[in-house]
Kinemage of the C-alpha trace (Angstrom):
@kinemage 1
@onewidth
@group {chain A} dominant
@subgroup {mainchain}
@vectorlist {calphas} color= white
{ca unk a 1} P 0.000 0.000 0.000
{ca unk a 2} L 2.923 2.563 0.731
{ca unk a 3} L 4.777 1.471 -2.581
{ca unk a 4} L 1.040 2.603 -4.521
{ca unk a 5} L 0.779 5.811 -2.449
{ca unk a 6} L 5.112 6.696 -3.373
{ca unk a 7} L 4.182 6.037 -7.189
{ca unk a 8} L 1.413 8.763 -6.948
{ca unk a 9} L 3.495 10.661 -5.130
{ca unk a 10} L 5.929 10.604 -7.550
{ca unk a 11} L 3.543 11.013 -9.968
{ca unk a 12} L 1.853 14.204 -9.107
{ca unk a 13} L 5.628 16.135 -8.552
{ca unk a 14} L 6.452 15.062 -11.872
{ca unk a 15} L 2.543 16.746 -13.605
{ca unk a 16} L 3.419 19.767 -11.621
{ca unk a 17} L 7.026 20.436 -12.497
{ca unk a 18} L 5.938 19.621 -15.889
{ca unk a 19} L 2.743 21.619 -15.707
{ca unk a 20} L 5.193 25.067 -14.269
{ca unk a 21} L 7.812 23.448 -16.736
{ca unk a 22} L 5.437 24.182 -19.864
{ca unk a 23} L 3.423 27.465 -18.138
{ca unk a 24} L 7.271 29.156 -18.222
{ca unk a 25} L 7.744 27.921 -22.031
{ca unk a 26} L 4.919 29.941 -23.079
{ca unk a 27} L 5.118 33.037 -21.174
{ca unk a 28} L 8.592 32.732 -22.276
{ca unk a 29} L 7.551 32.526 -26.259
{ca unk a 30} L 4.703 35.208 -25.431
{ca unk a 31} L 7.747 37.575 -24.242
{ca unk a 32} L 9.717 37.247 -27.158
{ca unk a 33} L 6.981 37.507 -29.177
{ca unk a 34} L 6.500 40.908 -27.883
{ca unk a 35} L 10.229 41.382 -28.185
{ca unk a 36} L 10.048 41.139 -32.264
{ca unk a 37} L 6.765 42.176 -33.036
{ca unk a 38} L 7.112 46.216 -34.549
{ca unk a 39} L 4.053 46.782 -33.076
{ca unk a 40} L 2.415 46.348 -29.354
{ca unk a 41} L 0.594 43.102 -29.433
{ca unk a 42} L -1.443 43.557 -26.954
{ca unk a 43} L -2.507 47.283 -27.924
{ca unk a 44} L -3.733 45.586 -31.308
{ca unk a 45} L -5.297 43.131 -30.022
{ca unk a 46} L -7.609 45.036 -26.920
{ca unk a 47} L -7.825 48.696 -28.592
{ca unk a 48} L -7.336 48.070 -31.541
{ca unk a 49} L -9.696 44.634 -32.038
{ca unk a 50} L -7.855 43.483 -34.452
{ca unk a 51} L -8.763 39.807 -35.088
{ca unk a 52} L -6.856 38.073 -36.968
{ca unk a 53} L -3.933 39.203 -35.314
{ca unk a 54} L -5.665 37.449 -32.021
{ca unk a 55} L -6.744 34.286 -33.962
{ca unk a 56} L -2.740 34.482 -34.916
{ca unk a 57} L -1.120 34.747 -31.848
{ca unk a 58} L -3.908 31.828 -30.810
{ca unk a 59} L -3.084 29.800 -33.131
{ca unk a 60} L 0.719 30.380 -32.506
{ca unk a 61} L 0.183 29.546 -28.652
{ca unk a 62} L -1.703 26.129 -29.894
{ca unk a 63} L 0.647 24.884 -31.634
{ca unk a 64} L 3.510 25.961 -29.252
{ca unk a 65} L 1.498 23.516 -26.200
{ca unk a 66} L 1.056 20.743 -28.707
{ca unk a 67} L 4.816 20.788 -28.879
{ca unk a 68} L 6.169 21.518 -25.745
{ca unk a 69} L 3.597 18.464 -24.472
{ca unk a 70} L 5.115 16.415 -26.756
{ca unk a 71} L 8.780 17.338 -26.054
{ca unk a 72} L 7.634 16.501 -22.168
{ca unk a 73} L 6.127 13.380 -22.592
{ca unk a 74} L 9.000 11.669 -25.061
């Protein structure tokens, strides 16, 4: 019984260094992003409304999780 409560132990340090592990990836991309943008991001996106910039930068931050989850898990 101690062995099975150690494994999910183990289990649940491991999800949450991975889960901070990947949350610091993005906000990482999203600064650089804002880094080499010529424009404010954010100021285009909220004041602005620009919208495809928004479905850009969504899309962007999709496909960024898809592969820092996969660079985790192999």
């Amino acid at each position: 019984m101690e062995i099975f409560a150690a494994v999910q132990l183990a289990e649940i340090g491991s999800t949450i260094v991975y889960t901070l592990l990947g949350v610091l990836m993005l906000g990482l991309c999203w600064w650089i992003i804002n880094l080499i943008s010529p424009f404010p991001v954010v100021k285009e996106i909220e004041h602005d409304q620009n919208v495809a910039l928004a479905v850009l930068i969504g899309s962007v931050f999709l496909s960024l999780s898809i592969i820092i989850a996969a660079v985790i898990i192999s």
